[in-house]
C-alpha positions as CSV (number, residue, x, y, z in Angstrom):
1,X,0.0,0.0,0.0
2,X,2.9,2.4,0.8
3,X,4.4,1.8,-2.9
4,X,1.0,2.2,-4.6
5,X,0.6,5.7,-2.3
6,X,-2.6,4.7,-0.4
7,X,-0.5,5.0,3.2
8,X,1.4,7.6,3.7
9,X,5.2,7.2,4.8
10,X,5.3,7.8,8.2
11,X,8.6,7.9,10.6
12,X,7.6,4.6,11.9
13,X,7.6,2.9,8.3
14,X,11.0,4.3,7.8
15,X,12.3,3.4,11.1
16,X,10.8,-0.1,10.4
17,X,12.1,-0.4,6.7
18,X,15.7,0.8,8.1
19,X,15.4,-2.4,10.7
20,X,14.4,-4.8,8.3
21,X,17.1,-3.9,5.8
22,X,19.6,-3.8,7.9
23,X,20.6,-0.5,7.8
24,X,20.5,2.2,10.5
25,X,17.0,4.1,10.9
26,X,19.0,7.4,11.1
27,X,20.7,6.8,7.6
28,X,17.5,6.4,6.2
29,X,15.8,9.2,7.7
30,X,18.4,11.2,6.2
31,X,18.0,9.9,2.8
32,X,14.1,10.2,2.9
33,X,13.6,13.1,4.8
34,X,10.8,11.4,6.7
35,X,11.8,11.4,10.8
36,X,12.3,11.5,13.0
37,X,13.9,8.0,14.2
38,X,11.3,6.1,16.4
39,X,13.8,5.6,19.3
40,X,11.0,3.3,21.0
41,X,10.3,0.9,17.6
42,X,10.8,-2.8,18.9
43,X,13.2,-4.6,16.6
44,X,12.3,-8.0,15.5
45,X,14.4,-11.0,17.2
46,X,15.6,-11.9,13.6
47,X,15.5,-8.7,11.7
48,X,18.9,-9.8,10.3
49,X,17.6,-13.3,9.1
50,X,14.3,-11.0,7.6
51,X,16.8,-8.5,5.9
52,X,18.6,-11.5,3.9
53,X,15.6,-12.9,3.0
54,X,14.2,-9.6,1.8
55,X,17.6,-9.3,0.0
56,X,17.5,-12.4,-1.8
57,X,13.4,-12.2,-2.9
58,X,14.9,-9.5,-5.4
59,X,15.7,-12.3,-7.3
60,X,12.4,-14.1,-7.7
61,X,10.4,-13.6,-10.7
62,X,7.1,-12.4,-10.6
63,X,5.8,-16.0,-11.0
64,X,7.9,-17.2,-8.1
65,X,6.2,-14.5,-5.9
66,X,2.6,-14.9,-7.2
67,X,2.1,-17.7,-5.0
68,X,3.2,-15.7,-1.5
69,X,1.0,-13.0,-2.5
70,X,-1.7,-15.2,-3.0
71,X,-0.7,-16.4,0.4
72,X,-0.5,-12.9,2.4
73,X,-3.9,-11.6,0.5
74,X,-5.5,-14.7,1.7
75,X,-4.6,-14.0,5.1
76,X,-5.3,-10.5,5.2
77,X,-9.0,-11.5,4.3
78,X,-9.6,-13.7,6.9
């Protein structure tokens, strides 16, 4: 929803995004100009296990992903 502009980008998105790539919430608050840094955001237990997964779905084609799409919409609907 954030990429198709129906949220809008908040400092907690940011904050979050920074975590699960791996890089640090202030660097991308500088980049985006959206802050500041939610000093209070709890960090996921295996944000770096999320963030090289997230890494290497870049890779998948669209017909690789169309099944966990299916997967997440499914689940958002129930």
């Amino acid at each position: 929803m954030l990429g198709k502009g129906l949220v809008a980008i908040t400092p907690q998105y940011v904050t979050a995004y920074a975590h699960l790539l791996g890089y640090p919430p202030g660097d991308i608050v500088a980049v985006t100009g959206v802050g500041p840094v939610v000093t209070d955001a709890q960090v996921h237990p295996a944000r770096a296990e999320l963030a090289a997964r997230a890494w290497q779905a870049r890779r998948l084609s669209s017909e690789q992903l169309s099944n966990p799409i299916a997967v997440a919409r499914a689940m958002l609907q129930s």
